[in-house]
PDB file with SEQRES, HELIX, SHEET and CRYST1 records, atoms N, CA, C and O in Angstrom:
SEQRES   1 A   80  UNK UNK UNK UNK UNK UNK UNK UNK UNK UNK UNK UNK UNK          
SEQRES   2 A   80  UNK UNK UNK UNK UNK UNK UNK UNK UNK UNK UNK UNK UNK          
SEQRES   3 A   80  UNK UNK UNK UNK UNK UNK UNK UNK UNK UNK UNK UNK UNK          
SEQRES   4 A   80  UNK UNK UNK UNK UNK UNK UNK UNK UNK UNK UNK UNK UNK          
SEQRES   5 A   80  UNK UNK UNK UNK UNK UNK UNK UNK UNK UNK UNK UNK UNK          
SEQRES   6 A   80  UNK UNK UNK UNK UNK UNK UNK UNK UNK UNK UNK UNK UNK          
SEQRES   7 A   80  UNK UNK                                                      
HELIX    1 AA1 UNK A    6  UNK A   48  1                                  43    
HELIX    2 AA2 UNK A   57  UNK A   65  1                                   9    
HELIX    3 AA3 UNK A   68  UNK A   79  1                                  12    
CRYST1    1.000    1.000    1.000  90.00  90.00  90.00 P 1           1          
ATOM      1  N   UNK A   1      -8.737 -46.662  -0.264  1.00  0.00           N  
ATOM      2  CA  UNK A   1      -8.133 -45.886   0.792  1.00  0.00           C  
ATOM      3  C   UNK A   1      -6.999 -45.003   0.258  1.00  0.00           C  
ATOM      4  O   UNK A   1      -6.865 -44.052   1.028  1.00  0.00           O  
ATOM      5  N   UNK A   2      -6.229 -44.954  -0.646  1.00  0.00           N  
ATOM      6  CA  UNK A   2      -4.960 -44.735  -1.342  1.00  0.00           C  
ATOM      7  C   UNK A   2      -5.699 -43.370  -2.358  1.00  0.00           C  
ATOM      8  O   UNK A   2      -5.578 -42.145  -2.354  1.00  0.00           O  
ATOM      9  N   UNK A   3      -6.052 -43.812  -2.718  1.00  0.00           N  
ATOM     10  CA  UNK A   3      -7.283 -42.511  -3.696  1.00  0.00           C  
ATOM     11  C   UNK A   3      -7.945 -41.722  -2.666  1.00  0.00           C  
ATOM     12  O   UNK A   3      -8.337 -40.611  -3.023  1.00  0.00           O  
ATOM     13  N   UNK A   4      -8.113 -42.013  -1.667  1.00  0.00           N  
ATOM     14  CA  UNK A   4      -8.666 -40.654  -1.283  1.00  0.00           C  
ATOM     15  C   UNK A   4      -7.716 -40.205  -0.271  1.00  0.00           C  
ATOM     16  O   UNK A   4      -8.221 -39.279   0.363  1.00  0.00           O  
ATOM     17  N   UNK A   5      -6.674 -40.460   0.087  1.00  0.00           N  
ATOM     18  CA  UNK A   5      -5.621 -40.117   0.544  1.00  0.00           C  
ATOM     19  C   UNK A   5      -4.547 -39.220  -0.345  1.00  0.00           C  
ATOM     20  O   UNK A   5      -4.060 -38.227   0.195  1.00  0.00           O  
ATOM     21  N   UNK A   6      -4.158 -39.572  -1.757  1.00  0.00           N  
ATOM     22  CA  UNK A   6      -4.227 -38.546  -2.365  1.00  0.00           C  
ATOM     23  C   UNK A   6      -4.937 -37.413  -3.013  1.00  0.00           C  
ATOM     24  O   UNK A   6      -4.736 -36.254  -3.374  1.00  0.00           O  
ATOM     25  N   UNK A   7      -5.909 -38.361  -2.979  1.00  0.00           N  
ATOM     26  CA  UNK A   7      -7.200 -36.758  -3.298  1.00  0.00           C  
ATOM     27  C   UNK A   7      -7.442 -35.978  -2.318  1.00  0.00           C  
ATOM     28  O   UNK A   7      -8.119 -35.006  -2.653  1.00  0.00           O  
ATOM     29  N   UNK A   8      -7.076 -36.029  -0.929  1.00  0.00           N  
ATOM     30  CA  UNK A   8      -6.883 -35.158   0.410  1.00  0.00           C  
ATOM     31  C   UNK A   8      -5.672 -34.199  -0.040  1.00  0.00           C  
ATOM     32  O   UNK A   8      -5.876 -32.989  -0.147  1.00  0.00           O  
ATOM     33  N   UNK A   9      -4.241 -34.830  -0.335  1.00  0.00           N  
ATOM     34  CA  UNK A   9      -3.022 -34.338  -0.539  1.00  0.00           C  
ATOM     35  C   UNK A   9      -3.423 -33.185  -1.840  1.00  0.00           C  
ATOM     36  O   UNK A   9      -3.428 -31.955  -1.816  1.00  0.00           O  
ATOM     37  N   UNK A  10      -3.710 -34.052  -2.832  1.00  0.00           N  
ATOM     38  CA  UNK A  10      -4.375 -32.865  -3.728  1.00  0.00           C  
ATOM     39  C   UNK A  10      -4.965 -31.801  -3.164  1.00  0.00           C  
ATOM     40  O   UNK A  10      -4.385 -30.749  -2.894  1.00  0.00           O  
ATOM     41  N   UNK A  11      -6.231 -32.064  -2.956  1.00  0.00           N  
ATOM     42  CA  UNK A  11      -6.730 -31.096  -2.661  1.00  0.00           C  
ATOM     43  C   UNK A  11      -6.562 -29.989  -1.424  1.00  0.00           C  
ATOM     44  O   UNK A  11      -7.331 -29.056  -1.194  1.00  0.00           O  
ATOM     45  N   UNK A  12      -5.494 -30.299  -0.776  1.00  0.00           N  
ATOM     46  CA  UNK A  12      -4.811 -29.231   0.162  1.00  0.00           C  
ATOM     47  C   UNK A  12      -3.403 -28.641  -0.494  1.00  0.00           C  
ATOM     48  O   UNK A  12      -2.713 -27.871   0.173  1.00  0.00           O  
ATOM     49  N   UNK A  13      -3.110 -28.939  -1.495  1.00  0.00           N  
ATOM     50  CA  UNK A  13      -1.926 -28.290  -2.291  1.00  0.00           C  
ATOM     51  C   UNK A  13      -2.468 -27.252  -2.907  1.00  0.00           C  
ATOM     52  O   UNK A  13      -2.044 -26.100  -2.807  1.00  0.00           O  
ATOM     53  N   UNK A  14      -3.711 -27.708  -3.771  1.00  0.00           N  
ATOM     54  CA  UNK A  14      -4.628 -26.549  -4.380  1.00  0.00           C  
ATOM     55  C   UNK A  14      -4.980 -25.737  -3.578  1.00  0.00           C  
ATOM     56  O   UNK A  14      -4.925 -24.562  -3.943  1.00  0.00           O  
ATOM     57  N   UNK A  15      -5.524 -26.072  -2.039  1.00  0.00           N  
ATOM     58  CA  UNK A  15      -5.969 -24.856  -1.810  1.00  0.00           C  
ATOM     59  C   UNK A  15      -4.607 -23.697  -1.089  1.00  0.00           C  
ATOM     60  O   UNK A  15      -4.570 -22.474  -0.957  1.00  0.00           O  
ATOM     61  N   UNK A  16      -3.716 -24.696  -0.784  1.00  0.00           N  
ATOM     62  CA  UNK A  16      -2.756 -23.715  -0.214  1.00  0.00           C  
ATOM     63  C   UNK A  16      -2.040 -22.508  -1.289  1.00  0.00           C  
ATOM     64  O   UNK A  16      -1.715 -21.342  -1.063  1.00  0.00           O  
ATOM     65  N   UNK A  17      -1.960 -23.322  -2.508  1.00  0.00           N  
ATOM     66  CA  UNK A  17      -2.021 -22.614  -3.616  1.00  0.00           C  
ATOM     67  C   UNK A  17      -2.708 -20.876  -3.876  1.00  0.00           C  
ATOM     68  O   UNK A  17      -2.281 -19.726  -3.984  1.00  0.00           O  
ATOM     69  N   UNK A  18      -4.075 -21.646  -3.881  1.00  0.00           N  
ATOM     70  CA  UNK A  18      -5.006 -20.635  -3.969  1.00  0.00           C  
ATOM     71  C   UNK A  18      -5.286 -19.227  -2.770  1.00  0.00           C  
ATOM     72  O   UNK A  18      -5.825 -18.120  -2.776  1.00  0.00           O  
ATOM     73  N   UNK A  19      -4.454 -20.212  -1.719  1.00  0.00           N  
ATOM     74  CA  UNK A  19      -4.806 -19.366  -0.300  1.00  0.00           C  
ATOM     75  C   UNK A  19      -3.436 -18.042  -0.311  1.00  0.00           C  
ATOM     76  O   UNK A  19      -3.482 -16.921   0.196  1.00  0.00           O  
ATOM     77  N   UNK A  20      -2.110 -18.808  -1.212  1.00  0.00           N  
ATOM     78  CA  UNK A  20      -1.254 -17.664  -1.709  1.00  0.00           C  
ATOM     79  C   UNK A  20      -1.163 -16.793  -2.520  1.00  0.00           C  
ATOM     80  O   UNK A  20      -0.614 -15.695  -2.425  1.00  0.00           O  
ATOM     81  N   UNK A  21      -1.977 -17.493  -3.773  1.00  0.00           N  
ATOM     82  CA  UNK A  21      -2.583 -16.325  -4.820  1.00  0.00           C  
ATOM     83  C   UNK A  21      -3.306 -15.409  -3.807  1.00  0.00           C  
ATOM     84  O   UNK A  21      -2.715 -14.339  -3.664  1.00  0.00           O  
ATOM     85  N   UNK A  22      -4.405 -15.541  -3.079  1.00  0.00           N  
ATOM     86  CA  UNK A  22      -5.293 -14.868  -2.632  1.00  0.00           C  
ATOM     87  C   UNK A  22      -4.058 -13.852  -1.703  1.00  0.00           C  
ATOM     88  O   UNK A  22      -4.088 -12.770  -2.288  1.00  0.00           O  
ATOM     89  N   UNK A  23      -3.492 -13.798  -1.069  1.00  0.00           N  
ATOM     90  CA  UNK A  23      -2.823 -13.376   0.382  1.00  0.00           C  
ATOM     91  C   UNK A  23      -1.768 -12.471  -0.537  1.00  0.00           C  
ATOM     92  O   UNK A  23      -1.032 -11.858   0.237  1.00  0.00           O  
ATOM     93  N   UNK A  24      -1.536 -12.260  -1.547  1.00  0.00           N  
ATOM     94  CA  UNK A  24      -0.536 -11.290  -2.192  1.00  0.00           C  
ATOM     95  C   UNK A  24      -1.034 -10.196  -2.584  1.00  0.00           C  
ATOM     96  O   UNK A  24      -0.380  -9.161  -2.457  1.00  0.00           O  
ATOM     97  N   UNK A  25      -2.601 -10.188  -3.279  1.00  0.00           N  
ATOM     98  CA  UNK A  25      -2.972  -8.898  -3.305  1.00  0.00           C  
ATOM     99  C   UNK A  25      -3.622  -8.293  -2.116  1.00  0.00           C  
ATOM    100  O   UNK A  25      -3.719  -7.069  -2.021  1.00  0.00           O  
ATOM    101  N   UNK A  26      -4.023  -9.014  -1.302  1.00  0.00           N  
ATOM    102  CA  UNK A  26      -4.331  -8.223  -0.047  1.00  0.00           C  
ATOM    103  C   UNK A  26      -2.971  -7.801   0.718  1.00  0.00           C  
ATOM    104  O   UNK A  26      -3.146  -6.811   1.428  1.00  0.00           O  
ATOM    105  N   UNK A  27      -1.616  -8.335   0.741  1.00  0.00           N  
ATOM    106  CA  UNK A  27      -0.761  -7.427   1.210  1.00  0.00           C  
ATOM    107  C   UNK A  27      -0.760  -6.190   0.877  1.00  0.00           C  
ATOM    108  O   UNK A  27      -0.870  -5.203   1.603  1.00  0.00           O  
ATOM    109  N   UNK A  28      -0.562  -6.297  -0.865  1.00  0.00           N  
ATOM    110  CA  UNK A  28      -0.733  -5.141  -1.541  1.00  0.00           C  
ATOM    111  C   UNK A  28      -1.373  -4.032  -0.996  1.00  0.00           C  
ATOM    112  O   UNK A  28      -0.820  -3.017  -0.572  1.00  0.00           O  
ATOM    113  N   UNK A  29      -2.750  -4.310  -1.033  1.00  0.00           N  
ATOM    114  CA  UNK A  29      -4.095  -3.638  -0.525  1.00  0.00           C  
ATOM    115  C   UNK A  29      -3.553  -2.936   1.055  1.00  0.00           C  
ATOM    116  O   UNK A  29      -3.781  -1.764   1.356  1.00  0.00           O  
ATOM    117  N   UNK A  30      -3.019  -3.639   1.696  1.00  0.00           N  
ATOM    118  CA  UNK A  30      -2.718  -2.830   3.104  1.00  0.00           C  
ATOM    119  C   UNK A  30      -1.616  -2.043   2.828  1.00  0.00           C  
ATOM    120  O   UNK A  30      -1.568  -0.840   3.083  1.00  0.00           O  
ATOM    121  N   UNK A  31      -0.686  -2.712   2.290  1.00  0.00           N  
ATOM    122  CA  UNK A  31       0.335  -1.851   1.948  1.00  0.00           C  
ATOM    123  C   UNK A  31       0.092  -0.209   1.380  1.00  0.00           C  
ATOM    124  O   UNK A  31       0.675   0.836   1.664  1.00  0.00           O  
ATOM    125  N   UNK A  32      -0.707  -0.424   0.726  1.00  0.00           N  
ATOM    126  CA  UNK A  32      -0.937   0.474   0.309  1.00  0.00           C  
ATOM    127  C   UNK A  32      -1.902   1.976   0.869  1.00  0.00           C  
ATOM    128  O   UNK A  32      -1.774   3.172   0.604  1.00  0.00           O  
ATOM    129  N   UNK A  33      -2.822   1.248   1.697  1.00  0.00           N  
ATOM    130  CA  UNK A  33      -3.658   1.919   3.055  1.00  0.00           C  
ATOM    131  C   UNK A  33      -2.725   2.457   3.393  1.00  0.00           C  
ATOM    132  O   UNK A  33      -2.621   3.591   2.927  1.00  0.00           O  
ATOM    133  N   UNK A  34      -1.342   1.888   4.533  1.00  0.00           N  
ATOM    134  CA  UNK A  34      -0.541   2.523   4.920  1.00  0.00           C  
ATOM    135  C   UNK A  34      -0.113   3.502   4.831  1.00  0.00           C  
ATOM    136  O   UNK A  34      -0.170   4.475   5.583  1.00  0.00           O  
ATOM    137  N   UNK A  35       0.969   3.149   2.707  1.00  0.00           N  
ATOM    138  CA  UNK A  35       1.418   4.434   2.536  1.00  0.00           C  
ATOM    139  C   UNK A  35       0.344   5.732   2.716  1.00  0.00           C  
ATOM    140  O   UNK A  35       0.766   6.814   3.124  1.00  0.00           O  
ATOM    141  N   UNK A  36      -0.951   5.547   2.405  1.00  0.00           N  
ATOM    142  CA  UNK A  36      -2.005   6.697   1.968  1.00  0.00           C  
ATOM    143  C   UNK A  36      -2.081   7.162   3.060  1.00  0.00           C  
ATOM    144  O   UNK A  36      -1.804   8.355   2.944  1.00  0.00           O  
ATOM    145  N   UNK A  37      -2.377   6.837   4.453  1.00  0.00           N  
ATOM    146  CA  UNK A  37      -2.285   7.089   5.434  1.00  0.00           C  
ATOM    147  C   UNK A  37      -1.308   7.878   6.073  1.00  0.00           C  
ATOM    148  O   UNK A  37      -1.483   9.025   6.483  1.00  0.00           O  
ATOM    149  N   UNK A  38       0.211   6.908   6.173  1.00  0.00           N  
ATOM    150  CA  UNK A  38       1.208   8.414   6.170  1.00  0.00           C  
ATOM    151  C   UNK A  38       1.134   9.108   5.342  1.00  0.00           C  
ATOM    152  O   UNK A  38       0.650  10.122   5.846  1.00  0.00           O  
ATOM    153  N   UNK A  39       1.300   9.286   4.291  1.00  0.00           N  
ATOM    154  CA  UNK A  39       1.310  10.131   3.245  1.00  0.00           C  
ATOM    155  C   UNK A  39       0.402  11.371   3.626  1.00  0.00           C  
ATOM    156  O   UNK A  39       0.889  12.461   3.326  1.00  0.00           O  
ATOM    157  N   UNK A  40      -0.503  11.378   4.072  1.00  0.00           N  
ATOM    158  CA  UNK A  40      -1.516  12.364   4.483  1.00  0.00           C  
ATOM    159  C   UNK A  40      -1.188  12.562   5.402  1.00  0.00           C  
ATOM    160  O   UNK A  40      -0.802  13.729   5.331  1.00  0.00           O  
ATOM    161  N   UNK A  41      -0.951  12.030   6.901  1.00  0.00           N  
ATOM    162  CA  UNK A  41      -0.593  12.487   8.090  1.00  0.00           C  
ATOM    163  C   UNK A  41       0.972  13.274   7.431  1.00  0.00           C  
ATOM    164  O   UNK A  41       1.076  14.499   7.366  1.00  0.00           O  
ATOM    165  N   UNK A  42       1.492  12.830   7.225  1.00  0.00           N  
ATOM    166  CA  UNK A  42       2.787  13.930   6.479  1.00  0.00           C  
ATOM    167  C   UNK A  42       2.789  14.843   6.119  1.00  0.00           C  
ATOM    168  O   UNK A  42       3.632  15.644   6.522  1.00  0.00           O  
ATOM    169  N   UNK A  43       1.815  15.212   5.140  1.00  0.00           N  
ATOM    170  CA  UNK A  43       1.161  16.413   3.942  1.00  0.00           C  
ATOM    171  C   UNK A  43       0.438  17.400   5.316  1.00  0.00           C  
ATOM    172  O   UNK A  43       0.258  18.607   5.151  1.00  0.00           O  
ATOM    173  N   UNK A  44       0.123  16.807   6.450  1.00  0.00           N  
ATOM    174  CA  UNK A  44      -1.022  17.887   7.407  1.00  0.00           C  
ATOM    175  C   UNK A  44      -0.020  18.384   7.863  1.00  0.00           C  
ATOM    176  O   UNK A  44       0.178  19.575   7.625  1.00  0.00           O  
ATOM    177  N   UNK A  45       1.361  17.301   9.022  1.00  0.00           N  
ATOM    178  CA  UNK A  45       2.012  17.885   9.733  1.00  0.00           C  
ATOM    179  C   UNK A  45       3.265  18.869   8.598  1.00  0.00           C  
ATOM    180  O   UNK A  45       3.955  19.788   9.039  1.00  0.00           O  
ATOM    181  N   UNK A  46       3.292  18.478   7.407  1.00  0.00           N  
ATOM    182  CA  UNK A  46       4.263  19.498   7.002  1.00  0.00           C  
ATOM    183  C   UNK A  46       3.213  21.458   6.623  1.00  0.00           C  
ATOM    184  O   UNK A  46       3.800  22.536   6.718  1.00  0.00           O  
ATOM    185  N   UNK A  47       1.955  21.340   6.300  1.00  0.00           N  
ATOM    186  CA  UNK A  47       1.756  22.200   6.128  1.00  0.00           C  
ATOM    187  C   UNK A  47       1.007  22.950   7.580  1.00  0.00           C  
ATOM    188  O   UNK A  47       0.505  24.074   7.536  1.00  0.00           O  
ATOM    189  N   UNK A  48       1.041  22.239   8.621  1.00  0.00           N  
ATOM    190  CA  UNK A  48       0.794  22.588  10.278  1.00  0.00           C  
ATOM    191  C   UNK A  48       2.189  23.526  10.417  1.00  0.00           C  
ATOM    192  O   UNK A  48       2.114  24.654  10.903  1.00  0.00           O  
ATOM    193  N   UNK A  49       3.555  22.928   9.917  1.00  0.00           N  
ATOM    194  CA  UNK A  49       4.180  23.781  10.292  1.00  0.00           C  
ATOM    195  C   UNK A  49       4.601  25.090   9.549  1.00  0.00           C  
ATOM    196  O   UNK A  49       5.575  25.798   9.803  1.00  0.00           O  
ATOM    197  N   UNK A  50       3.518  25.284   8.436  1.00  0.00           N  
ATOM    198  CA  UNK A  50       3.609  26.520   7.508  1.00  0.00           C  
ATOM    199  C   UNK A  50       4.131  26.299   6.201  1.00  0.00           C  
ATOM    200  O   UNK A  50       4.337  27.232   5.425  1.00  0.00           O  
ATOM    201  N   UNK A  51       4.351  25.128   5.929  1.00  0.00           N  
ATOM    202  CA  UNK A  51       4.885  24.732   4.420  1.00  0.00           C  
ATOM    203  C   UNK A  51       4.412  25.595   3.183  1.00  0.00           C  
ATOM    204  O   UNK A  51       4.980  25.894   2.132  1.00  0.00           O  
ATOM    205  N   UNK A  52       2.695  25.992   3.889  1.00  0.00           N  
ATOM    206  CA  UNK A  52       1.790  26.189   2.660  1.00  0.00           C  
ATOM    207  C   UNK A  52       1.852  25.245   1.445  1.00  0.00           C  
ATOM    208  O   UNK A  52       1.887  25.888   0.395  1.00  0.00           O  
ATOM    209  N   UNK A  53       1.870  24.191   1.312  1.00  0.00           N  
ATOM    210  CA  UNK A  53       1.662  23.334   0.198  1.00  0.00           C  
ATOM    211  C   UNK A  53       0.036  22.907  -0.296  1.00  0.00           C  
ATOM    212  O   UNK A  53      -0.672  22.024   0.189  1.00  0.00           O  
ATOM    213  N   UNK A  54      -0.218  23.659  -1.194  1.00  0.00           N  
ATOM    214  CA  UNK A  54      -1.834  23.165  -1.621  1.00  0.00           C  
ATOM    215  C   UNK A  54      -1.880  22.232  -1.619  1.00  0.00           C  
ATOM    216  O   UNK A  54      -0.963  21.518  -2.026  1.00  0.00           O  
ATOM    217  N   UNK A  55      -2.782  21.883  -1.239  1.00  0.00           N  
ATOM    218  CA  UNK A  55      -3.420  19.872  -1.393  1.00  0.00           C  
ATOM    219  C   UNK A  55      -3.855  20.132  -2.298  1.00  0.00           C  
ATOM    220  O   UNK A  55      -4.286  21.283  -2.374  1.00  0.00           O  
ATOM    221  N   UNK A  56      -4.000  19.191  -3.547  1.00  0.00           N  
ATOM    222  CA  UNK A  56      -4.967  18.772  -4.649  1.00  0.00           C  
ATOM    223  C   UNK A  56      -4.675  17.330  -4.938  1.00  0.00           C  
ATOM    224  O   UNK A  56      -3.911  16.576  -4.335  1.00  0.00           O  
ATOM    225  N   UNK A  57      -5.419  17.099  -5.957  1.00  0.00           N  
ATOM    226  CA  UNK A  57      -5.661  15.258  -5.919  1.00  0.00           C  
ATOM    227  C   UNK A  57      -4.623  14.860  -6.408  1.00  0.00           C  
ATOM    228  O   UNK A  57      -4.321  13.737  -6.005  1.00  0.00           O  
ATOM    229  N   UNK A  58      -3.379  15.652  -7.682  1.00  0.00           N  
ATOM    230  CA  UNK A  58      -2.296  15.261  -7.869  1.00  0.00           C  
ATOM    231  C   UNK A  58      -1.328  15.089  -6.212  1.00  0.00           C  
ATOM    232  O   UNK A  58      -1.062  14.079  -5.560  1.00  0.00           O  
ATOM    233  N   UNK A  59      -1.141  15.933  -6.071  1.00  0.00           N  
ATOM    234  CA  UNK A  59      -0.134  15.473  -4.543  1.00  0.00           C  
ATOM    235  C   UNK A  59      -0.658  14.500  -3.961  1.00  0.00           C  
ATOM    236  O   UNK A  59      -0.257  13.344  -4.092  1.00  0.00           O  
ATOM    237  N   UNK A  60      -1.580  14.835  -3.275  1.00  0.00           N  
ATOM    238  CA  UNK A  60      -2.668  13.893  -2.240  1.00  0.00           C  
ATOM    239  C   UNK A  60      -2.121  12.209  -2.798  1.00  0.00           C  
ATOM    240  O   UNK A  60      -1.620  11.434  -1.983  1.00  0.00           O  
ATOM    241  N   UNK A  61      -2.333  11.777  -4.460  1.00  0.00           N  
ATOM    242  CA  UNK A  61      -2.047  10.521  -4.827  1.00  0.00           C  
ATOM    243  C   UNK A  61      -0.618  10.647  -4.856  1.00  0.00           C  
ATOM    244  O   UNK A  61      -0.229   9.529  -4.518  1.00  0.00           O  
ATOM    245  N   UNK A  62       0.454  11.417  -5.079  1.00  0.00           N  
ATOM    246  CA  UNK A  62       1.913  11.315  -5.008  1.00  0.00           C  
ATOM    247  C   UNK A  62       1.864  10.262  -3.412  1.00  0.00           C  
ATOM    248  O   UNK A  62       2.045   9.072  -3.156  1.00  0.00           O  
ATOM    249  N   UNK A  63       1.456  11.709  -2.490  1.00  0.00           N  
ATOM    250  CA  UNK A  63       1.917  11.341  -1.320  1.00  0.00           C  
ATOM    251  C   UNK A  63       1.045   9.912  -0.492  1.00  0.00           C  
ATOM    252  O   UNK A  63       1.536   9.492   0.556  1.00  0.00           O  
ATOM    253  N   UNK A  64       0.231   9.494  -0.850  1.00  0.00           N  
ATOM    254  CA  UNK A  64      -0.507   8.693  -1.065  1.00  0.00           C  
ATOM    255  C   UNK A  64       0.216   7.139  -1.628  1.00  0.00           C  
ATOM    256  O   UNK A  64       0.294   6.194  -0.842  1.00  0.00           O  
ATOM    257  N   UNK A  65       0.602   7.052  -2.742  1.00  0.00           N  
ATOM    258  CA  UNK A  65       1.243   6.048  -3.396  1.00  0.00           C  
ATOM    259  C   UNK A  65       2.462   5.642  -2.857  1.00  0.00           C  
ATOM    260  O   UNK A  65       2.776   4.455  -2.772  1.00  0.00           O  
ATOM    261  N   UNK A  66       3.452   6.940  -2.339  1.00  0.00           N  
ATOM    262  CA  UNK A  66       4.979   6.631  -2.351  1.00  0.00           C  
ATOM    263  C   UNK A  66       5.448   7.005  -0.854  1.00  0.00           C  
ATOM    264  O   UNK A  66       6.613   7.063  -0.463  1.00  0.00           O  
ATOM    265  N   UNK A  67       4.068   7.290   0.030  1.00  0.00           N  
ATOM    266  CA  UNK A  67       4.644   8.157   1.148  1.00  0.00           C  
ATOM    267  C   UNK A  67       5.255   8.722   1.650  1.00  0.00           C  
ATOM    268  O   UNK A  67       5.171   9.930   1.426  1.00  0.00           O  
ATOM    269  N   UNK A  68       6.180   8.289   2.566  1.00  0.00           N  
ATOM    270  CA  UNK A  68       7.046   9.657   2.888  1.00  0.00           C  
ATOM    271  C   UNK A  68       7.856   9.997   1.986  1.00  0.00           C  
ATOM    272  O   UNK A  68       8.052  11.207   1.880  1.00  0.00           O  
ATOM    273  N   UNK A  69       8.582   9.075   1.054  1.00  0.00           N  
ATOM    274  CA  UNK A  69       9.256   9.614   0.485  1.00  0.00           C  
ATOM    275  C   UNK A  69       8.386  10.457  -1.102  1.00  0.00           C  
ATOM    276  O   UNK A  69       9.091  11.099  -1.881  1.00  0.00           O  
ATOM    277  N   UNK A  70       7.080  10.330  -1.313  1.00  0.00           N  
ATOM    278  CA  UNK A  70       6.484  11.451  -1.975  1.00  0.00           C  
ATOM    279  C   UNK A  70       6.616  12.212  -1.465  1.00  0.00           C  
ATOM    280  O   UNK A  70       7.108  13.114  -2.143  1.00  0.00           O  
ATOM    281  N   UNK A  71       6.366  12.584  -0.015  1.00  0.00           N  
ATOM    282  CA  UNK A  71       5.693  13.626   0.800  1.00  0.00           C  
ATOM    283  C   UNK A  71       7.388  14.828   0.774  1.00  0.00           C  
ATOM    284  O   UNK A  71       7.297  16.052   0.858  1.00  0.00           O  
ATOM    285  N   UNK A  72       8.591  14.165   0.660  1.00  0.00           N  
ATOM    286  CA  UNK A  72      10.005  15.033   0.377  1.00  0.00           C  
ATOM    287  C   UNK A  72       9.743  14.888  -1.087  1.00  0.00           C  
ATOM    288  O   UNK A  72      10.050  15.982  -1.561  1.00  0.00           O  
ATOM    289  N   UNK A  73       9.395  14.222  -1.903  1.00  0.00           N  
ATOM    290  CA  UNK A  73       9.576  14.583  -3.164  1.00  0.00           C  
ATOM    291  C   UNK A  73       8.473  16.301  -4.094  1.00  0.00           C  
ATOM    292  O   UNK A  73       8.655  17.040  -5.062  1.00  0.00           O  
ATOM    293  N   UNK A  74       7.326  16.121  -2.905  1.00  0.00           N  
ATOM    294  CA  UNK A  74       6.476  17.411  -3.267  1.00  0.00           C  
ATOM    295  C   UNK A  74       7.325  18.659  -2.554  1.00  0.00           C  
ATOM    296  O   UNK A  74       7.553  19.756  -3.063  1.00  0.00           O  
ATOM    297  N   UNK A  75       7.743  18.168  -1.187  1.00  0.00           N  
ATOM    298  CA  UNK A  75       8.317  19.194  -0.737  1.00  0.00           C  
ATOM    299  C   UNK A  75       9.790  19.786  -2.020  1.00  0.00           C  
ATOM    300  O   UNK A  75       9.662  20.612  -2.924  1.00  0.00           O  
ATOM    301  N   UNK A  76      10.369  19.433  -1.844  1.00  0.00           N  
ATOM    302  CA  UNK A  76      11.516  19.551  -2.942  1.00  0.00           C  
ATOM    303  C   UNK A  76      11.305  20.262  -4.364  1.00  0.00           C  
ATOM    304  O   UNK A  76      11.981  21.085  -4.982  1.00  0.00           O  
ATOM    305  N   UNK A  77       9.989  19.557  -4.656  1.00  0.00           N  
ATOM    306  CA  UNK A  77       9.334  20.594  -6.327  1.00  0.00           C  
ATOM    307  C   UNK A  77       9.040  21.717  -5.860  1.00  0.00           C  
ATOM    308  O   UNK A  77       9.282  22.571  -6.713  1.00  0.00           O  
ATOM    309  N   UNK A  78       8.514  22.287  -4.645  1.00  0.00           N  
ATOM    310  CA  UNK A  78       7.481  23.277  -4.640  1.00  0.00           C  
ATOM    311  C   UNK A  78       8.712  23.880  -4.178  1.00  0.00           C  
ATOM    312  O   UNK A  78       8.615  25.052  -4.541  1.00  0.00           O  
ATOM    313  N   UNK A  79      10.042  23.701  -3.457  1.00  0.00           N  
ATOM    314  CA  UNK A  79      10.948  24.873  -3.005  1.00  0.00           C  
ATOM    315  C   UNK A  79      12.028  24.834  -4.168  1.00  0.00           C  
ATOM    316  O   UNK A  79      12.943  25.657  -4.195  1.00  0.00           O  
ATOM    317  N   UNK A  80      11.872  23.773  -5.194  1.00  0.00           N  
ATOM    318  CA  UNK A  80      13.215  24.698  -5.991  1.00  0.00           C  
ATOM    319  C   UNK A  80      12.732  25.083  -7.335  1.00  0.00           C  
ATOM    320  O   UNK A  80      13.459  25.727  -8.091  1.00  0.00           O  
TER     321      UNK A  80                                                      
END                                                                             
């Protein structure tokens, strides 16, 4: 009875373990949707209001990776 009472305890340490390894790169993963997401809704509404800022795949991943604050960091290169 004692053995498989710790082999229960075991084996729910491992998996809680495993269930936190697992749950850190999927934050990541959304986290990162997010930024890409604003980042683009940013890049439309700044050039909606006449920015003229070309999209290409360099910006697109700036603003993409770092969001809004890419999305002032492209703005800022392209006006000074």
């Amino acid at each position: 009875m004692f053995e498989s009472v710790i082999g229960l305890a075991v084996g729910i340490i491992i998996l809680a373990l495993i269930m936190k390894l697992v749950s850190i790169p999927i934050h990541l993963f959304w986290k990162f949707i997010t930024n890409s997401i604003v980042g683009a809704v940013m890049l439309w509404v700044v050039n909606l209001f006449g920015a003229g800022i070309p999209i290409d795949i360099v910006r697109a991943l700036i603003a993409g990776v770092f969001g809004i604050p890419g999305v002032i960091v492209i703005l800022l290169y392209q006006y000074l």
